[in-house]
N, C-alpha and C positions, 0 to 999 in steps of 0.2 A: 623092883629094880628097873622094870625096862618104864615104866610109866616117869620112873624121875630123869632118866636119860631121856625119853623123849620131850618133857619138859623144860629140861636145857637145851635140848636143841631146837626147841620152838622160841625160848628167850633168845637164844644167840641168832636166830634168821630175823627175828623183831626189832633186834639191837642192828643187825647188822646193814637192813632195810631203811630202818630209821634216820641211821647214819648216811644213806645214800643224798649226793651232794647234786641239786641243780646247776647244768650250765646256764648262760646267760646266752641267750642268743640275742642278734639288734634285734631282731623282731619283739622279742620278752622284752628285751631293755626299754624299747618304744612304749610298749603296751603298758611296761610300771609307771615310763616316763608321763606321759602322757594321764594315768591315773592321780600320781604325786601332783601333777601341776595341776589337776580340774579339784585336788583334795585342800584344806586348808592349812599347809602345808606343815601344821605342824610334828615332830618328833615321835610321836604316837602314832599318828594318822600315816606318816610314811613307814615305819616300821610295821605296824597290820598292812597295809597294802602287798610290800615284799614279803611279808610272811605268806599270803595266800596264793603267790608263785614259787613256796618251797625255796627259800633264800633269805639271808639275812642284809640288814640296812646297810652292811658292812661288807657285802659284797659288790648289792648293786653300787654303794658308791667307787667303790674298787675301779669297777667295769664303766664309770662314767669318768672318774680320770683316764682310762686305758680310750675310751673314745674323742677326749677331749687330745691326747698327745699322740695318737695313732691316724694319721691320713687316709689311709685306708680302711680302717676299721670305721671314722668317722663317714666316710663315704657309704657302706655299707645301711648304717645307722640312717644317711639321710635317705637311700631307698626306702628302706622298709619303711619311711615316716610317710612318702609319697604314696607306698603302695597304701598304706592304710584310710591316707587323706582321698584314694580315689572310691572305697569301697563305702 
C-alpha cells in the first residue's frame, strides 16, 4: 500500500513540475530572437529553438506582439539587445 501511494505521489510532482510554465523575460526574448533570425527560418527550426528555452512557438510569438504594441516593454527589449551587442 504505501509503496503505490508513494508512486502517485512521485507521478503527481512529475506532472506537476512538467507543467511548470516559463516566463519570457527581454533578455530570453532577445536570445530566442536573435537565434530564430541567424536559423533558417523555418517553422521546425523556430519551434526547436523555443522549445530548448522551456516555451512554446506560441508563446514567444505572444510576447513579440506584447513588445511590438507595448512602449515600454519594447524599450526594455532594445536594452538587453545592446547589452548583448556589447559583450
Amino acid at each position: 500500500m504505501f509503496k503505490h501511494i508513494a508512486a502517485i505521489m512521485i507521478a503527481i510532482a512529475l506532472v506537476i513540475t512538467g507543467c511548470k510554465k516559463t516566463t519570457i523575460t527581454p533578455k530570453l526574448f532577445v536570445t530566442i530572437q536573435n537565434e530564430i533570425l541567424d536559423s533558417d527560418m523555418q517553422q521546425a527550426t523556430k519551434e526547436s529553438i523555443v522549445k530548448k528555452y522551456g516555451i512554446t512557438l506560441q508563446q514567444y510569438e505572444e510576447y513579440e506582439k506584447q513588445v511590438e504594441s507595448d512602449p515600454q516593454l519594447k524599450a526594455e527589449v532594445g536594452k538587453e539587445r545592446l547589452n548583448i551587442m556589447k559583450k
